[in-house]
C-alpha beads as a LAMMPS data file, in Angstrom:
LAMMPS data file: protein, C-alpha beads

135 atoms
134 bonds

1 atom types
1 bond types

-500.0 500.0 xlo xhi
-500.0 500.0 ylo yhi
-500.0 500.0 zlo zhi

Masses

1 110.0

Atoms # bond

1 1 1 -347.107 -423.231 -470.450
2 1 1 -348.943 -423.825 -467.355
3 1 1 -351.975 -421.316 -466.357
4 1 1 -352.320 -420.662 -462.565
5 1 1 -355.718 -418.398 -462.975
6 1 1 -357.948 -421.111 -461.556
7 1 1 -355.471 -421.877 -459.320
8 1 1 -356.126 -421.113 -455.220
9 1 1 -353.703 -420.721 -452.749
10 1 1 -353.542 -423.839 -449.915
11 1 1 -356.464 -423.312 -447.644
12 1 1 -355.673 -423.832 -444.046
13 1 1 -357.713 -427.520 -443.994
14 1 1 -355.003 -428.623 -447.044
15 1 1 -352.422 -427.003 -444.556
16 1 1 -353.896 -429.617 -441.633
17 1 1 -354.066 -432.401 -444.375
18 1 1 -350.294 -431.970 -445.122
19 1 1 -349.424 -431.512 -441.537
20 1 1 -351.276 -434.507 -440.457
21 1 1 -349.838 -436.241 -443.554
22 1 1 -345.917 -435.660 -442.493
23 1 1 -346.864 -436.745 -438.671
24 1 1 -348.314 -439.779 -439.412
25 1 1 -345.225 -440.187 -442.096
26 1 1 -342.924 -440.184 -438.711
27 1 1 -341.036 -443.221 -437.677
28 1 1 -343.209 -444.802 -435.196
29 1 1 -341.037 -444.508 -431.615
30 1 1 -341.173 -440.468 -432.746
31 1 1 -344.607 -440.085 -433.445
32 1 1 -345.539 -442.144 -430.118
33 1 1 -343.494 -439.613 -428.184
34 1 1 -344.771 -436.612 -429.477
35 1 1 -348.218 -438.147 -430.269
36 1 1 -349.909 -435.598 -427.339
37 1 1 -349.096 -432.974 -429.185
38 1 1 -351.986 -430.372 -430.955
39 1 1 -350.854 -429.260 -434.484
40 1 1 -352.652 -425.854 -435.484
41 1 1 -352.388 -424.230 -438.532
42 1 1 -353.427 -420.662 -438.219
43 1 1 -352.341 -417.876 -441.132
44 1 1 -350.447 -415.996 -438.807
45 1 1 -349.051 -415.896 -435.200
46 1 1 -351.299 -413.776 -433.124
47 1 1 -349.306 -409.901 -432.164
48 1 1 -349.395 -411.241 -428.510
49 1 1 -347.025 -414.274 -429.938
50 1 1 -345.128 -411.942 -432.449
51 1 1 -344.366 -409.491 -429.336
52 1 1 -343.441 -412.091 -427.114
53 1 1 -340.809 -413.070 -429.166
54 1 1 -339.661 -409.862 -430.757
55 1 1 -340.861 -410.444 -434.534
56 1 1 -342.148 -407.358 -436.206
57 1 1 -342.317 -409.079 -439.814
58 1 1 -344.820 -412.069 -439.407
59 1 1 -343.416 -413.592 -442.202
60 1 1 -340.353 -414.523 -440.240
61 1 1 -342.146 -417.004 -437.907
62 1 1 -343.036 -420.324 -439.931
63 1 1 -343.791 -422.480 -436.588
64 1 1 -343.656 -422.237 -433.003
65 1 1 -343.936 -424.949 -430.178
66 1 1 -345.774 -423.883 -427.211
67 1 1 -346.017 -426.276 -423.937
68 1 1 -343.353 -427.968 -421.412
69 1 1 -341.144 -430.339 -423.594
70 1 1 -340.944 -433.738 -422.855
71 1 1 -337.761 -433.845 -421.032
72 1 1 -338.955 -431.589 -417.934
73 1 1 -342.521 -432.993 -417.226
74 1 1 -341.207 -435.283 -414.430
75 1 1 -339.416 -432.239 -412.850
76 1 1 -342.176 -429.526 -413.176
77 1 1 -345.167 -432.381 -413.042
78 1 1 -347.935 -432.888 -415.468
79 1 1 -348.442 -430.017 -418.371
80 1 1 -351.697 -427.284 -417.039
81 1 1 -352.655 -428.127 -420.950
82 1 1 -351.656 -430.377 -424.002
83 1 1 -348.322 -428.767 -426.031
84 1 1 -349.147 -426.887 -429.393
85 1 1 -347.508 -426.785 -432.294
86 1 1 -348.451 -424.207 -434.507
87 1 1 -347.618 -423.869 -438.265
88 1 1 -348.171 -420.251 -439.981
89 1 1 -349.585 -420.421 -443.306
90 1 1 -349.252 -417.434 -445.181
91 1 1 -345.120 -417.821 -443.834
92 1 1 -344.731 -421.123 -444.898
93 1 1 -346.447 -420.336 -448.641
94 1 1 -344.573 -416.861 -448.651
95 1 1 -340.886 -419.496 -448.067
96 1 1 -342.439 -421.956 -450.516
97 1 1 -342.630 -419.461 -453.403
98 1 1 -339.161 -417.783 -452.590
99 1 1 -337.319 -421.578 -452.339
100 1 1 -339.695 -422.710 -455.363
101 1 1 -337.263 -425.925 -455.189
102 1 1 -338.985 -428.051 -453.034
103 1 1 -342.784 -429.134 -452.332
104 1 1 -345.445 -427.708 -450.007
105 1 1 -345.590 -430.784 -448.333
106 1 1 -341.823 -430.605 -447.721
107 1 1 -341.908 -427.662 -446.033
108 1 1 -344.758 -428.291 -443.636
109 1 1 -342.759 -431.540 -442.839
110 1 1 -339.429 -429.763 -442.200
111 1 1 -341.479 -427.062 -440.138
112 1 1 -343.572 -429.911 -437.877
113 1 1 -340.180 -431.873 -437.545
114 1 1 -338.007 -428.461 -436.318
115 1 1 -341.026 -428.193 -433.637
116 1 1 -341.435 -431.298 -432.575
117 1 1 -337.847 -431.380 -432.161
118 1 1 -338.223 -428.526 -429.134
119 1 1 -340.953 -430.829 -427.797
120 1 1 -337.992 -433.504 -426.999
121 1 1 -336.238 -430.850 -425.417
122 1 1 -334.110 -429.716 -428.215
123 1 1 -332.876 -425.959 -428.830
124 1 1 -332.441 -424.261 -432.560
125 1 1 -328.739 -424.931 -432.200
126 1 1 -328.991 -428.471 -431.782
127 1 1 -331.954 -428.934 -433.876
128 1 1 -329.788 -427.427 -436.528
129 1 1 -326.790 -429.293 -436.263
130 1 1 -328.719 -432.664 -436.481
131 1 1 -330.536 -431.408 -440.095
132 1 1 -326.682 -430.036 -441.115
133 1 1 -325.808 -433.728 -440.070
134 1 1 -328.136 -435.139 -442.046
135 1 1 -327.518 -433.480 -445.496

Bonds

1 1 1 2
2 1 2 3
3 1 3 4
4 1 4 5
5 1 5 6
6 1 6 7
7 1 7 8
8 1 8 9
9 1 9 10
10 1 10 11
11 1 11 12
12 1 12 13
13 1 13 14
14 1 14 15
15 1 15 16
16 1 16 17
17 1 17 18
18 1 18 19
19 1 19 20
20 1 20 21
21 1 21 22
22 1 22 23
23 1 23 24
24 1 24 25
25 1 25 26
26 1 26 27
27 1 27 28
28 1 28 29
29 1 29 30
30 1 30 31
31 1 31 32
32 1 32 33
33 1 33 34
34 1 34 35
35 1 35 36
36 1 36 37
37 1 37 38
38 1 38 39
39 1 39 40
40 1 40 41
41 1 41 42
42 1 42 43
43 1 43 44
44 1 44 45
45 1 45 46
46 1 46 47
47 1 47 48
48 1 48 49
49 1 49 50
50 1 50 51
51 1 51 52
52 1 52 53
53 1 53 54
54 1 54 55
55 1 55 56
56 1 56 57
57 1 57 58
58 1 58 59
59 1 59 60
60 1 60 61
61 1 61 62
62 1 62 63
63 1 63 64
64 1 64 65
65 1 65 66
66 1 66 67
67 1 67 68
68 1 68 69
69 1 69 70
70 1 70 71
71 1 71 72
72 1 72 73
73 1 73 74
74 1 74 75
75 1 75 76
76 1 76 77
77 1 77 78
78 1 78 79
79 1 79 80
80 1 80 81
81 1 81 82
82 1 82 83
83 1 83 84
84 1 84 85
85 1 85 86
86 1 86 87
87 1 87 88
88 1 88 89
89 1 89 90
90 1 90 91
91 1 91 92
92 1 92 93
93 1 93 94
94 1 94 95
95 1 95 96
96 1 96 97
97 1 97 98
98 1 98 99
99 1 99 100
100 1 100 101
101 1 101 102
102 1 102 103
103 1 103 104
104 1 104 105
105 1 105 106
106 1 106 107
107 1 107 108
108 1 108 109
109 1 109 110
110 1 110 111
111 1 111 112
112 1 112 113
113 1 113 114
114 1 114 115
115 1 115 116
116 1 116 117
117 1 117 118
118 1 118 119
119 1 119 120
120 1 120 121
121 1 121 122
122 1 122 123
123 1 123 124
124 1 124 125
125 1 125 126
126 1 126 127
127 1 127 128
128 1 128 129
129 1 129 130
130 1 130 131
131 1 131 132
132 1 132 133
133 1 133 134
134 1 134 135
């Protein structure tokens, strides 16, 4: 039997490593299009972010895009600033232990795919739909 005492929990840098990891694992025509975008990895979404959006429970929120998707720069001109995506640690780790049948890395992927999916210009609905297609 395995002992996890001298284990530690993902630090946000092996977060980054694993994001950076699943980018760069992107078909290349994907990762040129969405290769302006700034991945963060911060433990939480800040209370501004979780009131915006009407979360109480921080776990629920895993990722978030922030920034004008690619589809309506020519109609609203160039972005103020470069689009976000931000990945929540302590979520993703808290959905990692409760699925326990899939890898870290697999979930960070899944998570950075879902958001750069709203950077095309996609919604949850549609995003959806293509990963039920793809099953």
């Amino acid at each position: 039997m395995q002992q996890w005492t001298d284990q530690l929990a993902p630090s946000l840098d092996d977060f980054a490593r694993l994001a950076r990891k699943a980018f760069d694992d992107l078909p290349d025509p994907f990762r040129t299009l969405a290769g302006d975008v700034v991945i963060r990895v911060d433990d939480f979404a800040d209370d501004e972010t979780l009131a915006a959006m009407d979360i109480e429970d921080p776990f629920e929120l895993t990722g978030l895009y922030f920034g004008v998707d690619i589809g309506r720069r020519d109609e609203m001109g160039p972005a103020p600033e470069p689009a976000r995506i931000f990945l929540y640690r302590r979520p993703i780790l808290d959905e990692w232990c409760e699925r326990g049948d899939v890898g870290l890395g697999q979930i960070i992927a899944h998570v950075l795919i879902h958001e750069i999916g709203h950077h095309f210009g996609l919604d949850d609905d549609q995003i959806h739909h293509i990963e039920d297609s793809a099953d």
